[in-house]
ROSE-4610 file (N, C-alpha, C; in Angstrom, 1 decimal, always signed):
// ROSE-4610
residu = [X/X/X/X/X/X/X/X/X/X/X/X/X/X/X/X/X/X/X/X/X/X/X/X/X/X/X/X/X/X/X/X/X/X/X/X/X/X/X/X/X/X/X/X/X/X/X/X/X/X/X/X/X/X/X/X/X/X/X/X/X/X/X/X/X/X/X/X/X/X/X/X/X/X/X/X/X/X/X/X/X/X/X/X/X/X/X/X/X/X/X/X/X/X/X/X/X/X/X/X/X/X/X/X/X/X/X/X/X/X/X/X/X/X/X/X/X/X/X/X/X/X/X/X/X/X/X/X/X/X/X/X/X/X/X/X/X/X/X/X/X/X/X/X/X/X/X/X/X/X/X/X/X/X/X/X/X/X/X/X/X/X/X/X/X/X/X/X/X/X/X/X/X/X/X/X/X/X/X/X/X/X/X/X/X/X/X/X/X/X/X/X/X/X/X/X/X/X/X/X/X/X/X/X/X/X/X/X/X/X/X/X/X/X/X/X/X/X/X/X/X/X/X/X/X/X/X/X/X/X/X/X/X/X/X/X/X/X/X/X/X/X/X/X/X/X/X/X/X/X/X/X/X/X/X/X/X/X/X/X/X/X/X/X/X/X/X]
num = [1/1/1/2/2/2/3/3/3/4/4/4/5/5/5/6/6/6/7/7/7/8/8/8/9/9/9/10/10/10/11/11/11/12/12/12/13/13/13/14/14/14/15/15/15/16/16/16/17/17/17/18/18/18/19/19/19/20/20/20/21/21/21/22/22/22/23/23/23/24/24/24/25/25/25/26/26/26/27/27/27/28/28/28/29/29/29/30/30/30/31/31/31/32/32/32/33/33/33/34/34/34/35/35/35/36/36/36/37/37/37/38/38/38/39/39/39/40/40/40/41/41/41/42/42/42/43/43/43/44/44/44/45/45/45/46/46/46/47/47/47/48/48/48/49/49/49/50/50/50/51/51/51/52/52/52/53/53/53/54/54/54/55/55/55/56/56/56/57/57/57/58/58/58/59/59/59/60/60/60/61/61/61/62/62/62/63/63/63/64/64/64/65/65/65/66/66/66/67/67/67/68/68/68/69/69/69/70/70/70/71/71/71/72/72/72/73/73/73/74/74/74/75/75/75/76/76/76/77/77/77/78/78/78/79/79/79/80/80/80/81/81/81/82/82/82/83/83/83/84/84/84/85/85/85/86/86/86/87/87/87/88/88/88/89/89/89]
x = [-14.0/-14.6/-15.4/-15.5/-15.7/-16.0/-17.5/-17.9/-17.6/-17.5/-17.6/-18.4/-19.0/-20.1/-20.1/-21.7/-21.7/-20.9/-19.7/-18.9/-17.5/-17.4/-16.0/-15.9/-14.8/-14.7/-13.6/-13.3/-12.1/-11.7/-10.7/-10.4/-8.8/-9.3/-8.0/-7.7/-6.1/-5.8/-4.5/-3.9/-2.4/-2.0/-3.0/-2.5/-2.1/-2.5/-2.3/-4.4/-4.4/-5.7/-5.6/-6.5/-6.7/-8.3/-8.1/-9.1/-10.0/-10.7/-11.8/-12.7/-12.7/-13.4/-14.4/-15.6/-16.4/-17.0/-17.4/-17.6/-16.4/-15.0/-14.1/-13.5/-13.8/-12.8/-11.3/-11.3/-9.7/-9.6/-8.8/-8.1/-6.6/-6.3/-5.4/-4.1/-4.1/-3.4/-2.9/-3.8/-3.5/-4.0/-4.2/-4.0/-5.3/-6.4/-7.9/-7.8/-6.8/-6.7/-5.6/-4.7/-3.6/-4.3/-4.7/-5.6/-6.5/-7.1/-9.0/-9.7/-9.7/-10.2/-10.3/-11.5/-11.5/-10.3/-9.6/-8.3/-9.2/-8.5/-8.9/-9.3/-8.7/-9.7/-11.3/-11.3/-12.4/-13.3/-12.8/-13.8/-14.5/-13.7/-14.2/-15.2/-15.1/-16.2/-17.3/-17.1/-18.5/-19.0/-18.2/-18.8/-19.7/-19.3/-19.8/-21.3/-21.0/-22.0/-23.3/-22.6/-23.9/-24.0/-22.4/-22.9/-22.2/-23.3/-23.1/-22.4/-22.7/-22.5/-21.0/-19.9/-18.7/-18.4/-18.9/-18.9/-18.9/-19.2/-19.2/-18.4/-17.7/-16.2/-15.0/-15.1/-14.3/-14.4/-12.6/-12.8/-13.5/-13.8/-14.1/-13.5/-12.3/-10.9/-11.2/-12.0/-11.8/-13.0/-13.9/-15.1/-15.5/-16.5/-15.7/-16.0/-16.8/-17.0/-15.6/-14.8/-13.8/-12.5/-12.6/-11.8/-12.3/-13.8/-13.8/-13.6/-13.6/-12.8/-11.5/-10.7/-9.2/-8.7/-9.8/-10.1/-10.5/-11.2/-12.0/-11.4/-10.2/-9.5/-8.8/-8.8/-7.8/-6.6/-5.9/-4.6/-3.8/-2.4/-2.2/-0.9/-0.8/+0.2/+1.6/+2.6/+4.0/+4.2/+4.8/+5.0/+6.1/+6.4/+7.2/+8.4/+9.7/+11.7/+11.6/+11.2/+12.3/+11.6/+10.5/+10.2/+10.4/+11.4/+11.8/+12.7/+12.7/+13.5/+14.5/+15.7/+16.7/+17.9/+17.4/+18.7/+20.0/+21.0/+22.1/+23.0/+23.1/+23.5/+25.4]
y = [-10.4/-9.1/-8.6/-7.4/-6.9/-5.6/-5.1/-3.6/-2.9/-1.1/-0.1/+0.9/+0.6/+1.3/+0.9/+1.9/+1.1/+0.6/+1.7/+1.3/+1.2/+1.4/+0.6/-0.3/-1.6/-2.5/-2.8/-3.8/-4.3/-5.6/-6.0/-7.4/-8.2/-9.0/-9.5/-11.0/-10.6/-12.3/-12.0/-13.1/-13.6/-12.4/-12.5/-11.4/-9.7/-9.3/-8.1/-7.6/-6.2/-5.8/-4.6/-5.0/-4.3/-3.6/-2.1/-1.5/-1.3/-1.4/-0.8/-0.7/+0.9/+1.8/+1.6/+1.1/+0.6/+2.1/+3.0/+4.3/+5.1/+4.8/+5.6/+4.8/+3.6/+2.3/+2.2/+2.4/+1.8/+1.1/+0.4/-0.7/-0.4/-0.5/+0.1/-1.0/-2.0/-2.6/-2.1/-1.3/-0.9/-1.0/-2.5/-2.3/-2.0/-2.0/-1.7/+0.1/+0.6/+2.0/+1.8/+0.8/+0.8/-0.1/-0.8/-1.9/-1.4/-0.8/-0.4/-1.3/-2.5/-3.4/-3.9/-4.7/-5.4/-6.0/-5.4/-6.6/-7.9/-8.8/-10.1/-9.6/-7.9/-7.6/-7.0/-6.4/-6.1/-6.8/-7.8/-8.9/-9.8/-9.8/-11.0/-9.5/-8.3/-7.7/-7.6/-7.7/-7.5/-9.1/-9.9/-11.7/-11.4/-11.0/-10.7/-9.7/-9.0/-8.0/-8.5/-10.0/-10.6/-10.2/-9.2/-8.6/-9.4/-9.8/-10.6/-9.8/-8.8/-7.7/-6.8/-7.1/-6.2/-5.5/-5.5/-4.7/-3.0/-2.7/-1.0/-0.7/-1.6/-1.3/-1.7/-1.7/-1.6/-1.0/-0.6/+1.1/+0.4/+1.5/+1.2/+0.4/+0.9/+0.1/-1.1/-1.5/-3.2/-3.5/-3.1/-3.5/-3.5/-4.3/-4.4/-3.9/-2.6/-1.2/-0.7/-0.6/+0.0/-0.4/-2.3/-2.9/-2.9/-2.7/-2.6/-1.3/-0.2/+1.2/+0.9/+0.2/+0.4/-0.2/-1.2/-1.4/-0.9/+0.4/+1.1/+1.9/+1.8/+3.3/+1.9/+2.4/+1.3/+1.6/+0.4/+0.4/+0.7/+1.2/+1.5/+0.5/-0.7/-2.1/-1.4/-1.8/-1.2/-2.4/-1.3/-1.7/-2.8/-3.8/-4.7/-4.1/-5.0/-4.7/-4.3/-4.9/-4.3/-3.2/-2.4/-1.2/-0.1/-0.3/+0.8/+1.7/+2.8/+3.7/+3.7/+3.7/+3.4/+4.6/+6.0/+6.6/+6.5/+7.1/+7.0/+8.4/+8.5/+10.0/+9.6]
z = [+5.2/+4.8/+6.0/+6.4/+7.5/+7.3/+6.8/+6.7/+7.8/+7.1/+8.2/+7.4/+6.6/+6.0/+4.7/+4.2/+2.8/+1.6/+1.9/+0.6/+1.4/+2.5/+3.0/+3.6/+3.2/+4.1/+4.1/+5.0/+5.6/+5.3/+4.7/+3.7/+4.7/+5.3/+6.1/+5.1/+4.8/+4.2/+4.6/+4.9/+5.1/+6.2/+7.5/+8.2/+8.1/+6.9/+6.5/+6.7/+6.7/+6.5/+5.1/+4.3/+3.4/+3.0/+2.6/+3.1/+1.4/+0.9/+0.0/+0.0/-0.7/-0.8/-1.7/-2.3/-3.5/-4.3/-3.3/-4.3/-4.8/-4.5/-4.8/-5.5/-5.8/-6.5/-6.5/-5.1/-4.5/-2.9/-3.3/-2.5/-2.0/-0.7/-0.1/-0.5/-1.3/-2.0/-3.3/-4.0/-5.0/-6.3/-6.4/-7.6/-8.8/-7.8/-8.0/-9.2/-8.5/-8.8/-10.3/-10.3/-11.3/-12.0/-12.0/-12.8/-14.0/-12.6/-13.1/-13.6/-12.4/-12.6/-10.7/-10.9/-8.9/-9.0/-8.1/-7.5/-6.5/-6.0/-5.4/-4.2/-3.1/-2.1/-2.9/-3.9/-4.2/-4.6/-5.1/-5.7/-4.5/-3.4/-2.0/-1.4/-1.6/-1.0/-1.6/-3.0/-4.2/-4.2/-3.8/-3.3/-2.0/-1.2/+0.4/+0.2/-0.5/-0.9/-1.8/-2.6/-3.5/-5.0/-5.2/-6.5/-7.1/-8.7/-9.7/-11.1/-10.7/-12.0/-11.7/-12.2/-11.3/-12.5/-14.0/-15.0/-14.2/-13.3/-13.0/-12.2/-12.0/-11.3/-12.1/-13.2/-14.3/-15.7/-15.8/-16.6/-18.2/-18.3/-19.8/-21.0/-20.6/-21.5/-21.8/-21.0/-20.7/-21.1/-21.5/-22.4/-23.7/-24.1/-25.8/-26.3/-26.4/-27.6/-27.4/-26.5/-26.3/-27.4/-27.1/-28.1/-29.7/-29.6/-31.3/-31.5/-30.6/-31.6/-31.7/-30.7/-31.1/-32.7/-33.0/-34.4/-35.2/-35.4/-36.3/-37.1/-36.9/-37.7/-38.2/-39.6/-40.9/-40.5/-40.8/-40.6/-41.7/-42.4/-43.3/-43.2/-44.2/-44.7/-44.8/-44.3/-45.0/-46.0/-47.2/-48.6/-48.5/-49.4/-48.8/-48.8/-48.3/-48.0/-48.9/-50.0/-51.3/-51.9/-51.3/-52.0/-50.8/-49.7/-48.6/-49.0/-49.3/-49.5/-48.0/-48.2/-46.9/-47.8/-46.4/-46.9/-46.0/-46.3/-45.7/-45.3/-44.2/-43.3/-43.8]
């Protein structure tokens, strides 16, 4: 890991260089932006950096008020096979 300012740096593995951005939350790998989550360059610069806390570089989706709304709305049971109205074209 190899800064060029506060929120960019330079992530070298397996001979490739990969660049992230920490206030724009992307990684010139990708998948930081398709994710929305630290990919493995972002997480070795928030290591380098000292941060314990990577909760603010991940979307909200991924936290659990998020998962208890996708729960919050009742789900409505299908009635059993044998009470399915099945028409015929």
């Amino acid at each position: 890991v190899i800064p060029s300012s506060e929120y960019i740096f330079s992530v070298y593995e397996a001979g490739r260089r990969y660049i992230v951005c920490l206030e724009q939350k992307i990684c010139t790998y990708e998948r930081f932006q398709l994710d929305e989550i630290p990919c493995a360059h972002t997480i070795a610069v928030l290591k380098h950096k000292n941060v314990t806390d990577m909760h603010p570089y991940c979307s909200d989706y991924y936290k659990p008020d998020a998962l208890a709304k996708t729960y919050e709305v009742a789900m409505v049971l299908m009635p059993d096979k044998e009470d399915w109205l099945v028409t015929m074209f």
